[in-house]
C-alpha positions in Angstrom: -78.2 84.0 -115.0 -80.6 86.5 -117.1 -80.4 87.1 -120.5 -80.2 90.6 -121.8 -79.8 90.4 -125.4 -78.5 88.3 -128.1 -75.5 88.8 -130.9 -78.1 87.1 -133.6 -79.9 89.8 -136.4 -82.7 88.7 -138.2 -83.4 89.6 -141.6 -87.5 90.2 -141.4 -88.8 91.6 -138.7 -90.5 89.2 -135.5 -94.0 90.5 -136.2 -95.3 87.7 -135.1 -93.1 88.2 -131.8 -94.2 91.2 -131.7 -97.9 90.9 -131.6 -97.8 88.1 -129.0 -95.7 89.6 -126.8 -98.5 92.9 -127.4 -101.5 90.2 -127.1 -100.2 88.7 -123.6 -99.2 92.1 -121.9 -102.7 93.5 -123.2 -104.4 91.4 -121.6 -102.4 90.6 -118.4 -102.6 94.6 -117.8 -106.2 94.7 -118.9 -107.7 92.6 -116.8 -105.5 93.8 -113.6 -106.8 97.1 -114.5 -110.0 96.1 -114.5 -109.9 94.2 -111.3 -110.7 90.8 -112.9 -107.2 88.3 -113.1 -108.6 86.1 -110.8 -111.8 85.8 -112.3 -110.3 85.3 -115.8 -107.6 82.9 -114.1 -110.5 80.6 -113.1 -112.5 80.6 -116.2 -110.1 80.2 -118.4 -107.0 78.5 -116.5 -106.0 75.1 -117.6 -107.3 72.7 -114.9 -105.4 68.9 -115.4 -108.7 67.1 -114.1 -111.0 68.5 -116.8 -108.5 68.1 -119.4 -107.9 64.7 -118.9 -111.6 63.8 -118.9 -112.1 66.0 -121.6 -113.8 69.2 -120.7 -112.6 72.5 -121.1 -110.2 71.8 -123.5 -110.6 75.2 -125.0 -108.0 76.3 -122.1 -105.3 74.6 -123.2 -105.2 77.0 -125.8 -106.5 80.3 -123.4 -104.6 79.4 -120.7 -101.5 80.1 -122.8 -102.0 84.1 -122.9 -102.8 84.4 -119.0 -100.2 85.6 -116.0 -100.9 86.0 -112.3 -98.1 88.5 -112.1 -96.2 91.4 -113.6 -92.7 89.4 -112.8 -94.5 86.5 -114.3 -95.6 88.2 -117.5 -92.2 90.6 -117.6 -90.0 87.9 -117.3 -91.8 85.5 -120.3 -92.0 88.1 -122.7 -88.6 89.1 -122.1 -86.9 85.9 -123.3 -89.7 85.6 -126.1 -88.7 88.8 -126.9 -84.9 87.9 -127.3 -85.3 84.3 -128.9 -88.5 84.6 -130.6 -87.2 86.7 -133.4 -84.6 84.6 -134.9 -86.9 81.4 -134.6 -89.8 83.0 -136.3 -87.1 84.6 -139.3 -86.4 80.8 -139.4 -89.7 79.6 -139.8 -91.7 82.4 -141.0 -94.4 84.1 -140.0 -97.2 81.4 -140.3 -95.3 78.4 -138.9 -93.9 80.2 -136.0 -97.5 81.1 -135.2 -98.6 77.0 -135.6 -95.0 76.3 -133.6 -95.6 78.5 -130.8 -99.4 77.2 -130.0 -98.6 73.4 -130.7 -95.4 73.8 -128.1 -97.7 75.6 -125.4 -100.2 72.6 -126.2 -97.4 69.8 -125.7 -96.6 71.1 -122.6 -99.9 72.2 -121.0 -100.5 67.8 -122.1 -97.3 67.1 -120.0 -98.2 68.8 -116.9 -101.9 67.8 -116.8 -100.3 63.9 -117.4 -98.0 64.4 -114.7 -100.7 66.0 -112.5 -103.9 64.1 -113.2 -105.9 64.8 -110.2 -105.5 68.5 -109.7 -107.8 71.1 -110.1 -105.7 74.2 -109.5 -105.8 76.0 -112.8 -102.3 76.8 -114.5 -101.5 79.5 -116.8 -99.1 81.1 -118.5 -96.7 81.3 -121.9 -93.7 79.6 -120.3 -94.4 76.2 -122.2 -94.6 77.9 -125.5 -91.2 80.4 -124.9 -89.7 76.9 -123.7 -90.7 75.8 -126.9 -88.7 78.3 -128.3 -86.1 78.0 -126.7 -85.4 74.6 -127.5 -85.5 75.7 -131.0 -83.2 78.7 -130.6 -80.7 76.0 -129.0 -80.7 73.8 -132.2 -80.5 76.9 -134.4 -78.1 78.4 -133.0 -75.7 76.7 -130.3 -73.3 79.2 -130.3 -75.0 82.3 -130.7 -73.4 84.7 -128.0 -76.0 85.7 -125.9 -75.2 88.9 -123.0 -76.0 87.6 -119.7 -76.0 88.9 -116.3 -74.8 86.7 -113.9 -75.8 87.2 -110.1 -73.3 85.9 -107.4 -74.4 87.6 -103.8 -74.2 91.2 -104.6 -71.9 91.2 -107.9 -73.6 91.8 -110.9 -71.6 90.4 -113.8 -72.4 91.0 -117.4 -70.5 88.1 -119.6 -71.2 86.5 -123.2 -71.8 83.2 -122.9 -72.9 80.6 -126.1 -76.5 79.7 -126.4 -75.9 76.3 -125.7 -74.7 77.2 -122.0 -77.1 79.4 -121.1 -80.2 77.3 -122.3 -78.6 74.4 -121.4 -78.2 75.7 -117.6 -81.9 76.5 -117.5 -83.3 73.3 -119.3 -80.8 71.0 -116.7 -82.3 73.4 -113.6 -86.2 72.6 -115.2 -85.7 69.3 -115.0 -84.0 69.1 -111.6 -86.7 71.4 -110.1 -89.2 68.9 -112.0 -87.3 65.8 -110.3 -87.3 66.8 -107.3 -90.8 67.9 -106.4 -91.6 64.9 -108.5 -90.1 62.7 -105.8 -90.8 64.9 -102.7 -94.4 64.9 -103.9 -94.7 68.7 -103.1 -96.7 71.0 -104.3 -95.0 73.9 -106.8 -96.3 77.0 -108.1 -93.8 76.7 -110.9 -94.6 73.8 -113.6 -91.4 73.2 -113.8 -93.0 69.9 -116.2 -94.3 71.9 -118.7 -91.4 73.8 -119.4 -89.1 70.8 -119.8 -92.2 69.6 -122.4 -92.5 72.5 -124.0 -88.8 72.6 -124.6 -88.5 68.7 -125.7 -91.7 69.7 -127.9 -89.5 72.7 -129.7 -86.2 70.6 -130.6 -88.2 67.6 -131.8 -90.3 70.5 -134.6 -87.5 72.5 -135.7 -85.1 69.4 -136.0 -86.1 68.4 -139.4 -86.3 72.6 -140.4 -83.0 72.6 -139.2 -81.8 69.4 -141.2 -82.9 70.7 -144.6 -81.0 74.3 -143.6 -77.7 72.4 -143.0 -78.3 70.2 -145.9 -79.1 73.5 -148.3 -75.9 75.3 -146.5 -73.7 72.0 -147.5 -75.3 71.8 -151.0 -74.4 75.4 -151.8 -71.1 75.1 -150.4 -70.2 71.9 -152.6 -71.9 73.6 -155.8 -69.6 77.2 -155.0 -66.2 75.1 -154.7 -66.9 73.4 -157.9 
């Protein structure tokens, strides 16, 4: 299942969305261009080992806004572009900002916990968007959200609640996780990160969206009076 667009408008416009999504393409096509990904990838990758003893911590943060690939960086921005918007008109345009980096942090953590002796550097906005979705799902549930839906060569475009469709991909990230967990093989998807990036993004904007529901009952209670 991919996600084409969403039935949810925002009332400000995803700025911050926007400029991220601008930022990581930028510099994905910037440094193909120029011939130097894989000497960026290495420099400024997150490597598990050296976060764990404390070196080159300043890549948890840097390794956030590389991509080895177009499909890799395509297919991030694309769902940051569709479920970004309505988290950040949530939380406005500062704390979607702290949001985003402090998800991408929690799961860059979770990976280099899970993978303490590796040195292979990993990259990539995944574990923030994750974040986000994990918001988007306890925002809104049943947002209607246009999907395509692959099965051999049928192409199927249906509208299927936010709640499915995230829920789907957070159950396949945590099978994917599980199993090369146990198989002890090697991925070049952390599937890890995404699942603590995503746990990361419903434990923050659970208490935002407590206060929303208990504003939303407050007025209701005050209007019927």
């Amino acid at each position: 299942m991919f996600p084409l667009k969403d039935e949810n408008p925002t009332r400000s416009r995803p700025v911050v969305t926007a400029a991220l999504i601008a930022i990581n393409l930028g510099i994905f096509f910037g440094s193909w261009l120029a011939g130097r990904l894989d000497e960026l990838v290495n420099l400024y990758g997150m490597r598990p080992r050296e976060i764990l003893a404390g070196r080159e911590l300043h890549t948890l943060l840097t390794s956030m806004f590389l991509h080895g690939g177009i499909l890799h960086v395509v297919g991030n921005m694309w769902y940051l572009w569709i479920f970004g918007d309505n988290v950040e008109d949530v939380l406005g345009k500062r704390r979607f900002i702290l949001f985003y980096v402090v998800c991408g942090l929690a799961a860059s953590l979770v990976h280099a916990i899970a993978n303490p002796s590796s040195q292979i550097p990993t990259i990539g906005a995944s574990g923030a968007i994750s974040g986000v979705l994990g918001a988007y799902l306890i925002l809104y549930p049943w947002a209607r959200v246009h999907t395509a839906v692959v099965f051999f060569y049928i192409i199927q475009i249906v509208a299927v609640p936010a709640l499915f469709l995230i829920g789907f991909w957070f159950v396949l990230q945590v099978l994917s996780a599980s199993f090369t967990w146990v198989l002890g093989v090697q991925s070049g998807v952390a599937y890890l990160a995404h699942v603590g990036g995503f746990i990361a993004g419903v434990l923050l904007i659970y208490p935002v969206w407590r206060r929303l529901k208990s504003r939303r009952y407050q007025y209701v209670i005050r209007w019927e009076w």
